[in-house]
C-alpha positions in Angstrom: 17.0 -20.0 -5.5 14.7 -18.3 -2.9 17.3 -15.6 -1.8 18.1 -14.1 -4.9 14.7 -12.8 -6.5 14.0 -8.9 -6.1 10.3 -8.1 -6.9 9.1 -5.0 -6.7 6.9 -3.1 -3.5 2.8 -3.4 -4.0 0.5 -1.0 -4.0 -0.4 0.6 -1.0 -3.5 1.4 1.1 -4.6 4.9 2.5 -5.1 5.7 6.4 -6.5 8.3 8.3 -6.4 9.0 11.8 -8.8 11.4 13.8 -9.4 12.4 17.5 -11.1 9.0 18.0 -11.5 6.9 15.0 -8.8 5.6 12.1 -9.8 4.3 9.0 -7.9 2.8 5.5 -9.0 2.5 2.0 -7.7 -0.7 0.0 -6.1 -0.5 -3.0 -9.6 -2.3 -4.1 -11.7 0.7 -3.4 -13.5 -0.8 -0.1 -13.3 0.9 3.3 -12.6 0.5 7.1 -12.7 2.0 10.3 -11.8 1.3 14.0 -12.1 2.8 16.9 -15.2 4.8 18.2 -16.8 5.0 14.9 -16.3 1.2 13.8 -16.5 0.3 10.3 -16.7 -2.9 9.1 -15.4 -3.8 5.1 -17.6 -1.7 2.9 -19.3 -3.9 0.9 -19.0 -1.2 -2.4 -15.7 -0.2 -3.5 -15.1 2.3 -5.0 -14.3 4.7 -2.3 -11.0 6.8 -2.7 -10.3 7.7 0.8 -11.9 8.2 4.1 -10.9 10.9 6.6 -12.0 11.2 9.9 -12.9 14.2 12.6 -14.0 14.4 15.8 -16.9 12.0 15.9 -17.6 11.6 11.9 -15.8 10.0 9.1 -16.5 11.7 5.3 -16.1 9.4 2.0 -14.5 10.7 -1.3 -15.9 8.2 -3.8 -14.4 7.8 -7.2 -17.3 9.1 -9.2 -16.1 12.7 -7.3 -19.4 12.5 -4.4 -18.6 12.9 -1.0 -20.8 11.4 1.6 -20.4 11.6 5.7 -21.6 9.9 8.7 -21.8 10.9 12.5 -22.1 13.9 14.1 -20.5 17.1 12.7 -20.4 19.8 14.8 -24.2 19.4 16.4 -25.1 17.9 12.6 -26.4 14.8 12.7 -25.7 12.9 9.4 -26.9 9.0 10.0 -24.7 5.9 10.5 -22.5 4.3 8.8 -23.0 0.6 7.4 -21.1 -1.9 5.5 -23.1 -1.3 2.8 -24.6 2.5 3.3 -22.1 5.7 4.0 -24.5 8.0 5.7 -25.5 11.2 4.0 -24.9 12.4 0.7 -22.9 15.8 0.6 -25.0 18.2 -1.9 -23.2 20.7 -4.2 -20.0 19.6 -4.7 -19.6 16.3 -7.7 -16.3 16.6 -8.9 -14.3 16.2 -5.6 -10.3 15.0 -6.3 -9.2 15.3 -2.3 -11.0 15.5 0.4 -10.1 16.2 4.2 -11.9 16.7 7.3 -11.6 19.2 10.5 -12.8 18.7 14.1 -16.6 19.5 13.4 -16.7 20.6 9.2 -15.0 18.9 6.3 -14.0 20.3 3.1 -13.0 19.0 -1.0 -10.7 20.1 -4.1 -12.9 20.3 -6.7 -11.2 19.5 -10.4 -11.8 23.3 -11.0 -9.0 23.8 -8.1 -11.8 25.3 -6.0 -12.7 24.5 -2.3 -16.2 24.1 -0.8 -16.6 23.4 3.1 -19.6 22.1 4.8 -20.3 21.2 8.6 -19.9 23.5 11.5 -18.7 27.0 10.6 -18.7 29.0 13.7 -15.1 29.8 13.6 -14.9 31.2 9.9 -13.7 27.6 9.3 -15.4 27.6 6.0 -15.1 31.4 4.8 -17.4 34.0 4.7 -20.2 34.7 6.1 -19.8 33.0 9.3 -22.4 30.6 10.4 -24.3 29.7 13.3 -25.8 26.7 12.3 -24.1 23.8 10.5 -24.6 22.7 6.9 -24.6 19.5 5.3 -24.4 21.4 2.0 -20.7 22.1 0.9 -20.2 25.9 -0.3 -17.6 27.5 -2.0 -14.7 29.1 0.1 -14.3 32.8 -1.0 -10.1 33.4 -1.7 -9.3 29.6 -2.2 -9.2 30.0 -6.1 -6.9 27.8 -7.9 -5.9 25.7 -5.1 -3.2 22.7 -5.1 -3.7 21.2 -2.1 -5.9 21.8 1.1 -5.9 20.9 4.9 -8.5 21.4 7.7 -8.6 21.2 11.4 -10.0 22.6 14.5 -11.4 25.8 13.2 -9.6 26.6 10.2 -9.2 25.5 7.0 -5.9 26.0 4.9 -5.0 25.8 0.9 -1.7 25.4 -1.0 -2.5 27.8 -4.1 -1.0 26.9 -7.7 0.7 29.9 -7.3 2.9 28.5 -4.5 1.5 30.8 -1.4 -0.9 29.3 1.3 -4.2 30.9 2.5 -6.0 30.1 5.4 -9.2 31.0 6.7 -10.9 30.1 10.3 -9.9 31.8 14.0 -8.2 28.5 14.4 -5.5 29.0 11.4 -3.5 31.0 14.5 -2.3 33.7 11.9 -2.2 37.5 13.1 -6.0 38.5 13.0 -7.9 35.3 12.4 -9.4 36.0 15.7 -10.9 38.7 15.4 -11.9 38.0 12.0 -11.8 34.6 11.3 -13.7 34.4 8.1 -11.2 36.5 6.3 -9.2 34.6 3.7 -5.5 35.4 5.0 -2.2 34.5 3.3 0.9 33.0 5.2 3.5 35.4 5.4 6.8 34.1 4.0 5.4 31.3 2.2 6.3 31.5 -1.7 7.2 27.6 -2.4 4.5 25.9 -0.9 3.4 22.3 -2.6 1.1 21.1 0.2 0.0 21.7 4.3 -1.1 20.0 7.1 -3.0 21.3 10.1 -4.6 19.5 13.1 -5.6 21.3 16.7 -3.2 24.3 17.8 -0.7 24.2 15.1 0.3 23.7 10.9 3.3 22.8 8.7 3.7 23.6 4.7 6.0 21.6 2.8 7.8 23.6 0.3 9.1 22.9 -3.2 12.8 22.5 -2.1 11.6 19.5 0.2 11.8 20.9 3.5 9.1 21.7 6.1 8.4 25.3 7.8 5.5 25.5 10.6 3.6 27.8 12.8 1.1 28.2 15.8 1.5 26.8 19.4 4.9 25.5 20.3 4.7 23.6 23.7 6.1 20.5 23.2 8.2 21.7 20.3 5.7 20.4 17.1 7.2 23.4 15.2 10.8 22.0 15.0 11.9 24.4 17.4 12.2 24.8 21.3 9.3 24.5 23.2 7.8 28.4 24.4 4.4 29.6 25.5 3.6 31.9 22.6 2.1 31.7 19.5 4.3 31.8 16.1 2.2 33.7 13.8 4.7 32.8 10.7 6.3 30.3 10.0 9.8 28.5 10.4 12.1 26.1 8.7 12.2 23.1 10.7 15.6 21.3 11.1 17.0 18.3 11.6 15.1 15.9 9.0 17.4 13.2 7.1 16.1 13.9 3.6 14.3 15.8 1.9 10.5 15.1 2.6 7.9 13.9 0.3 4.5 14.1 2.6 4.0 15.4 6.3 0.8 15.6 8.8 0.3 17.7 11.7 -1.4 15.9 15.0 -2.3 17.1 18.5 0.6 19.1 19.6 3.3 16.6 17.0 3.9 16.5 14.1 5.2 13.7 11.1 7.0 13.7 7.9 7.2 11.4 5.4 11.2 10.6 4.1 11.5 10.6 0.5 13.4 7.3 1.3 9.9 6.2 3.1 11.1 6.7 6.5 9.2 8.3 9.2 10.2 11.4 11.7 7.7 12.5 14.1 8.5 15.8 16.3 6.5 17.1 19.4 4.7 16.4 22.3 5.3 12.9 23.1 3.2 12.0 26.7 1.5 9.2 24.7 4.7 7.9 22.4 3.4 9.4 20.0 6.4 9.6 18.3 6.7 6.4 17.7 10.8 6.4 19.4 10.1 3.7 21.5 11.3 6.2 24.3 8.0 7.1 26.3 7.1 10.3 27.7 10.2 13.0 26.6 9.3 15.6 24.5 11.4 16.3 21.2 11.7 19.4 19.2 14.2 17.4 16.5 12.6 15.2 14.2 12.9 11.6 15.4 13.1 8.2 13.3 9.9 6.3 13.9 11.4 2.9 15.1 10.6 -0.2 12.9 9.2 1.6 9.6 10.4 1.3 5.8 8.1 1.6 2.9 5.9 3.7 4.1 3.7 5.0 1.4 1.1 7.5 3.4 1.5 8.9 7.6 -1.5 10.5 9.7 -1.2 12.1 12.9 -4.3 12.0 14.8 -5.1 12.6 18.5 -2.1 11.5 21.0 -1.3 8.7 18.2 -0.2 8.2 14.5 -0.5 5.5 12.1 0.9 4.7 8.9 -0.3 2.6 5.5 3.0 0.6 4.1 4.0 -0.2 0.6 2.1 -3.4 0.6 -0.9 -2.6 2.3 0.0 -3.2 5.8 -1.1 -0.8 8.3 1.1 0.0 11.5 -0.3 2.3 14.8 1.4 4.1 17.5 1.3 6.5 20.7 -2.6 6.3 22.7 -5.3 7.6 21.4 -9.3 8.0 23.4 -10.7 5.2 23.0 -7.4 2.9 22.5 -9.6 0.9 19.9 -8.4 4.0 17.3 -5.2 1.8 17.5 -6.7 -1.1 15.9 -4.3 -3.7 17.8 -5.9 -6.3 20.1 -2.5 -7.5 21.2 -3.3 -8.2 24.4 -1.0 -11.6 23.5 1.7 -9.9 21.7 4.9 -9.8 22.8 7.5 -7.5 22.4 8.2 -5.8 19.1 11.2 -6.8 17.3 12.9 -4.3 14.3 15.8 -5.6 12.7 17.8 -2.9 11.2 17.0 -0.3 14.1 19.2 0.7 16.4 16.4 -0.5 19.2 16.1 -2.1 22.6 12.7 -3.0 23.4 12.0 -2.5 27.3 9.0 -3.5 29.6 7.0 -0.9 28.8 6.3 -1.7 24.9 4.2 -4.7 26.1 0.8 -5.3 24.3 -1.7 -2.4 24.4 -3.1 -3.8 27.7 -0.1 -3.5 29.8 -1.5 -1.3 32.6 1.2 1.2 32.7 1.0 2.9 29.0 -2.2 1.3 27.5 -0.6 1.7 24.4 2.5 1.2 22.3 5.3 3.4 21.9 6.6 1.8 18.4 4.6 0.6 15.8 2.3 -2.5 15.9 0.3 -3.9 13.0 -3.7 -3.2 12.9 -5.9 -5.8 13.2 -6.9 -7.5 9.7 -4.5 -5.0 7.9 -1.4 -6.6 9.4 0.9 -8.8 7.3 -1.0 -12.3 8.1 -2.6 -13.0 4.7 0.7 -12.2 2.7 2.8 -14.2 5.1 0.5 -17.6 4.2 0.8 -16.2 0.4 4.5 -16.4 0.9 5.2 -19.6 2.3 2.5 -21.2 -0.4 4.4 -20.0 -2.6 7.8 -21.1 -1.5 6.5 -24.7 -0.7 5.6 -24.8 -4.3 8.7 -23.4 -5.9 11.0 -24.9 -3.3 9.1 -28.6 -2.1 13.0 -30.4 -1.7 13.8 -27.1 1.2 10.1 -26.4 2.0 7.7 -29.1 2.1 4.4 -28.3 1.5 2.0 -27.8 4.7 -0.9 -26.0 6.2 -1.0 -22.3 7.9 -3.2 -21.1 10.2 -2.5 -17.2 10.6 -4.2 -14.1 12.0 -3.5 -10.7 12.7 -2.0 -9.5 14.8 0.9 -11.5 15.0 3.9 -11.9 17.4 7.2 -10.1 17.3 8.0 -13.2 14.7 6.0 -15.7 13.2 8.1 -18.9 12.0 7.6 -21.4 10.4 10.0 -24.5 10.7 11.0 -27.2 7.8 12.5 -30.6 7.8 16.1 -30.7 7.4 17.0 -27.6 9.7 15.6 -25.0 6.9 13.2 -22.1 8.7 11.4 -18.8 7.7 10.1 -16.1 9.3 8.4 -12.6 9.3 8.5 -9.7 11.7 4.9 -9.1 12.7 4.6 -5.5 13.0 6.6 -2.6 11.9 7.5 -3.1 7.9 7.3 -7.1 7.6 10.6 -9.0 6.6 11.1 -11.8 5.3 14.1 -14.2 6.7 15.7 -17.6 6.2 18.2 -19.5 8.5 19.4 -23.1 7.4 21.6 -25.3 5.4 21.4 -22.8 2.5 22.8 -19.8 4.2 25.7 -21.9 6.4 23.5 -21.7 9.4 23.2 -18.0 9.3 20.1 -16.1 9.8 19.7 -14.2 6.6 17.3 -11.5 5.6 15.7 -12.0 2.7 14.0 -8.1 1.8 10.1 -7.2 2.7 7.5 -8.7 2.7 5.7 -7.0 0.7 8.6 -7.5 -2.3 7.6 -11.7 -1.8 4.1 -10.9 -2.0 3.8 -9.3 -5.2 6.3 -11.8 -6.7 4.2 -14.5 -5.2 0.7 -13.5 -6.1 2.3 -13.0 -10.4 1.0 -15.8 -12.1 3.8 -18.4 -12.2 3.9 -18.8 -15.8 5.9 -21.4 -16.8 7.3 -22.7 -20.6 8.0 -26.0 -22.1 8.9 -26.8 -25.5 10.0 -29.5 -28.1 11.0 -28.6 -31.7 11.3 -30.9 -34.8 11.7 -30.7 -38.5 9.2 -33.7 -40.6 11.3 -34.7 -43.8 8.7 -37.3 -44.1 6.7 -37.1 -47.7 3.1 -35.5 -48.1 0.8 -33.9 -49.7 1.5 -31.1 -51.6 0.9 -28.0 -49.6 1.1 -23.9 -50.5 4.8 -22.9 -48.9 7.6 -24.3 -46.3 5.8 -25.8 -43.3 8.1 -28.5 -42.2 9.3 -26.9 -38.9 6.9 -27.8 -35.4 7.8 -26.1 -32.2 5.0 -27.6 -29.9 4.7 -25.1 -26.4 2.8 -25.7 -22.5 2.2 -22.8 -20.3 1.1 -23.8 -16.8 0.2 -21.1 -14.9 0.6 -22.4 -11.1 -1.5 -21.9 -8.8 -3.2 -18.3 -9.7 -4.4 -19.3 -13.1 -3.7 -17.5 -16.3 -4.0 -13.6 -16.6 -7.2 -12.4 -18.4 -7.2 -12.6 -21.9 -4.1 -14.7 -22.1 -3.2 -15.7 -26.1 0.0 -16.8 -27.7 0.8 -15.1 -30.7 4.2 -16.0 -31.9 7.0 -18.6 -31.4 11.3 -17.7 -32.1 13.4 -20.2 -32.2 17.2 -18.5 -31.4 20.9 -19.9 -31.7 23.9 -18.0 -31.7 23.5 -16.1 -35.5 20.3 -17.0 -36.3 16.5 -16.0 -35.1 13.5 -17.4 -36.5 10.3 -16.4 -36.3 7.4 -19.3 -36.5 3.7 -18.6 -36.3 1.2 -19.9 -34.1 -0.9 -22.7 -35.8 -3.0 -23.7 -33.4 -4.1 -22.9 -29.7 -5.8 -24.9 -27.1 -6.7 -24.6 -23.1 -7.5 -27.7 -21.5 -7.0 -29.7 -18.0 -4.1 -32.1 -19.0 -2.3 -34.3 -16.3 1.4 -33.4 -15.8 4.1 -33.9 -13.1 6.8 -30.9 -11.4 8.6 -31.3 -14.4 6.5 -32.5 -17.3 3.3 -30.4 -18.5 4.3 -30.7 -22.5 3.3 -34.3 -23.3 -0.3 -33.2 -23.7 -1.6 -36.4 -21.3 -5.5 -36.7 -20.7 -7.9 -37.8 -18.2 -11.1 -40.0 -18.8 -13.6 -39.1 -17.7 -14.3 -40.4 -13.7 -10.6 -42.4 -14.1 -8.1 -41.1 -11.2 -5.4 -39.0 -11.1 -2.4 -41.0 -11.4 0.3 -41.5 -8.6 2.8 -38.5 -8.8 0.4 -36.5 -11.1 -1.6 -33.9 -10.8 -4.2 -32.2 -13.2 -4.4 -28.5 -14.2 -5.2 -26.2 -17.1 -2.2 -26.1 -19.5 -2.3 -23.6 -22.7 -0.8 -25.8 -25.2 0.0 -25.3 -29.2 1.7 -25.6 -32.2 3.7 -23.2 -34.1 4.9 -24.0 -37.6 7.1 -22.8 -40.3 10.0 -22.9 -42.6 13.2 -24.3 -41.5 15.9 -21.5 -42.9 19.4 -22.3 -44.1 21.7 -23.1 -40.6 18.8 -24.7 -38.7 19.2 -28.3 -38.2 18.3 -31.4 -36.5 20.7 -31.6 -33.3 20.7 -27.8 -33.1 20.3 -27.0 -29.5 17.8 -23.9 -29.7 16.3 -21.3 -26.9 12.3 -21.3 -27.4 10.7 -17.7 -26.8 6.7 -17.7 -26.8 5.1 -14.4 -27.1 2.1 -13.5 -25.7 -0.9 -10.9 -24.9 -3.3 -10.2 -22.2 -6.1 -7.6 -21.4 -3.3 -5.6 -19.3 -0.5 -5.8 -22.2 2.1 -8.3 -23.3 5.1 -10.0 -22.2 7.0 -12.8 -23.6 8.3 -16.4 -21.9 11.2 -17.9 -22.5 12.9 -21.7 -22.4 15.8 -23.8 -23.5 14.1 -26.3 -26.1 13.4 -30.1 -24.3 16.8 -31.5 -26.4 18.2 -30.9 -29.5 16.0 -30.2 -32.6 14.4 -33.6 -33.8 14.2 -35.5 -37.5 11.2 -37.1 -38.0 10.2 -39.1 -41.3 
């Protein structure tokens, strides 16, 4: 039955959000970006992640190159193309994260070292300063040994293996950067550190009991604490988060934290719902739950918005950036949000980006071609084909973004449906669930269970008393298996390599004789009786044809196995990924044939 499966989340995508632009990296390895600096599908994958400044995007690709496009800092460094990334970064080749500031951008090398390139005016890249911008990265004097790095408007910042944070750049905000900004200075009261975040004004470390501490401005309260006019040179615990936190990001005067339970709190200025609330306007020194989101796998606060990448691939937006394309919505004909499970109302103001007072959203709303449209027709496919007697198969015609809920609607009162934005969820309300609308888990859970090969086993066993020639051995016991592997074909590399036969007390193993992948006609519930097409003949009324992987295992019948035995059937198998195993009660009892 449809309600009771439990597959598990997919693999997620990355996302990145700037001053202008956002971009997200598939699972796949291909890249795009919306907003100022449009990006259409990369035709090459193998990109790792993208991160974005203020007018240029960078590219960490897997061989460990980094290569950048736009404008960085006064640098010019060529356009961006489905098929072309701009530049090519010179002197770093063994890049494992990268990150980018306002105008410079910077790498982890494997060798835990740093090296910065792009505008480096405000000792954003170490010592010396410079007045000119570089496209060649160079190494960061002091960052030795570094876990994790961060960069922003003038400053660059590194989590050290040691568990202390340095930060160099007059924008870092710590006592003396401005005056000498190049200096490599460390964070006073910092001894736990496992990663940090800094954007425009402010910076947050998250530390190895799970919590969050932060310094710099504090207008709007994006240090946890109440909002003042001065500038916190060390940092702070910030209270009030649910759980202990297992990522965080620092925006434009807010800041975000990722839930170890994949949740989102956002803290901070909030004149652009940037919070992500769904209450416009009000500032809010506590961490708040971002309305609508489970599963979230990565968060990135950018400029007056955030957005997030979801177990699953989904990616949802929030708050109002310049230009609102950053948002990647076109919902102008989307109607209100819906959340089930939040504790929200959704008022007038969270109409589509386009509604003239906010120009924005203040909860999440799905991006455009990274919302859950494709997984939603994936779904229902995939029900209509397990389930024809409640869903009878039909066509979908879906794009993103979606509604608050797209339904579809089945003969004899049975219906699904998905929330559009927000984390996607699947529900059901028919006969099956006494009228009751009933949710069903994620969406992403369905996809992955739907997009498994649907391997399926048949089998018939027999013992042949009849008289023969004289053969080497016991080989008077057939099994005869089908696989049919549904509509996503059969895994790569996909060989049977043993049949058991098991009753209560007794397991026998029976090797495979013989193998054989062919197009055979079968019905729903016949694919073992091995039927054929001529060539040009049609397909039979109430038939259809597709590959079956069909055989024959045979062996020795031992003592206690008999004809009229009712047996289970298990097939074993391998594939290039690994092995697994398929199991089925034998078509009747075990056969006599002479």
């Amino acid at each position: 039955m449809l309600l009771a499966a439990t597959p598990a989340p997919a693999t997620a995508t990355t996302v990145s959000a700037g001053y202008d632009t956002s971009c997200s990296v598939s699972d796949t390895g291909a890249a795009q970006c919306w907003g100022a600096m449009a990006l259409a599908k990369t035709s090459t994958a193998g990109i790792a992640d993208v991160r974005v400044g203020k007018g240029f995007g960078c590219a960490l690709l897997k061989t460990g190159t980094v290569s950048c496009w736009g404008t960085m800092g006064g640098l010019s460094l060529g356009a961006a193309s489905a098929d072309t990334l701009g530049t090519p970064i010179t002197g770093i080749s063994d890049a494992i994260q990268l990150v980018a500031g306002a105008s410079h951008a910077c790498a982890l090398s494997r060798f835990r070292e740093v090296y910065c390139w792009g505008d480096g005016s405000q000792g954003q890249l170490g010592e010396p300063l410079r007045a000119t911008p570089t496209a060649e990265a160079t190494k960061v004097p002091g960052f030795s040994g570094t876990w994790r790095i961060a960069a922003g408007n003038g400053s660059t910042c590194a989590a050290l293996t040691i568990r202390t944070v340095v930060c160099v750049g007059a924008g870092s905000l710590l006592e003396g950067a401005q005056s000498d900004p190049g200096k490599a200075r460390t964070v006073p009261g910092i001894r736990n550190a496992y990663d940090v975040s800094i954007f425009d004004g402010h910076a947050c470390v998250l530390l190895g009991n799970d919590k969050v501490a932060c310094w710099g401005n504090n207008q709007h309260g994006e240090l946890g604490a109440p909002a003042s006019s001065g500038v916190a040179t060390s940092p702070f615990d910030v209270e009030g988060l649910l759980g202990p936190v297992k990522a965080l990001t620092a925006g434009h005067r807010f800041t975000c934290a990722l839930l170890a339970n994949a949740t989102l709190q956002c803290w901070g200025n909030n004149a652009n719902a940037q919070l992500g609330t769904g209450l416009p306007y009000a500032d809010s020194q506590a961490p708040t739950q971002v309305v609508g989101i489970t599963e979230a796998a990565e968060v990135s606060a950018g400029q007056g918005y955030a957005c997030t990448a979801l177990y699953g691939g989904y990616v949802n937006c929030w708050g109002k950036p310049e230009p609102l394309q950053a948002m990647g919505h076109g919902l102008c004909d989307t109607h209100i949000a819906t959340y089930p499970g939040f504790d929200y109302v959704a008022s007038r103001d969270n109409l589509p980006v386009c509604h003239a007072r906010l120009t924005g959203a203040i909860t999440p709303y799905s991006v455009q071609g990274l919302g859950p449209a494709h997984d939603i027709g994936l779904v229902l496919d995939w029900a209509e084909k397990t389930l024809p007697s409640l869903f009878p198969a039909r066509s979908h015609s879906l794009a993103d973004p979606l509604q608050d809920f797209y339904t579809e609607n089945y003969p004899g009162g049975h219906t699904l449906a998905v929330t559009g934005h927000g984390t996607p969820r699947l529900f059901y309300q028919g006969p099956e669930s006494g009228g009751s609308v009933v949710e069903l888990g994620t969406l992403a859970h369905w996809a992955q269970l739907a997009a498994r090969p649907a391997l399926a086993l048949q089998a018939t066993v027999w013992i042949d008393y009849m008289p023969g020639p004289p053969s080497p051995g016991c080989n008077n016991l057939f099994a005869a298996y089908a696989v049919r592997a549904g509509t996503t074909g059969f895994p790569a590399g996909f060989r049977a390599t043993s049949v058991r036969l098991e009753k209560p007390g007794l397991v026998v193993d029976v090797p495979v004789r013989d193998r054989y992948l062919y197009a055979r006609l079968t019905t729903a519930a016949d694919w073992l009786s091995n039927r054929g097409r001529l060539p040009g003949a049609p397909i039979p009324p109430g038939m259809m044809e597709e590959p079956v992987y069909s055989g024959v295992a045979q062996g020795c019948p031992p003592a206690g196995l008999t004809p009229g035995d009712d047996v289970d059937v298990v097939l074993f198998y391998t594939t290039d990924q690994g092995s697994g195993s398929l199991r089925v009660k034998a078509k009747g009892p075990i056969l006599a044939t002479s």
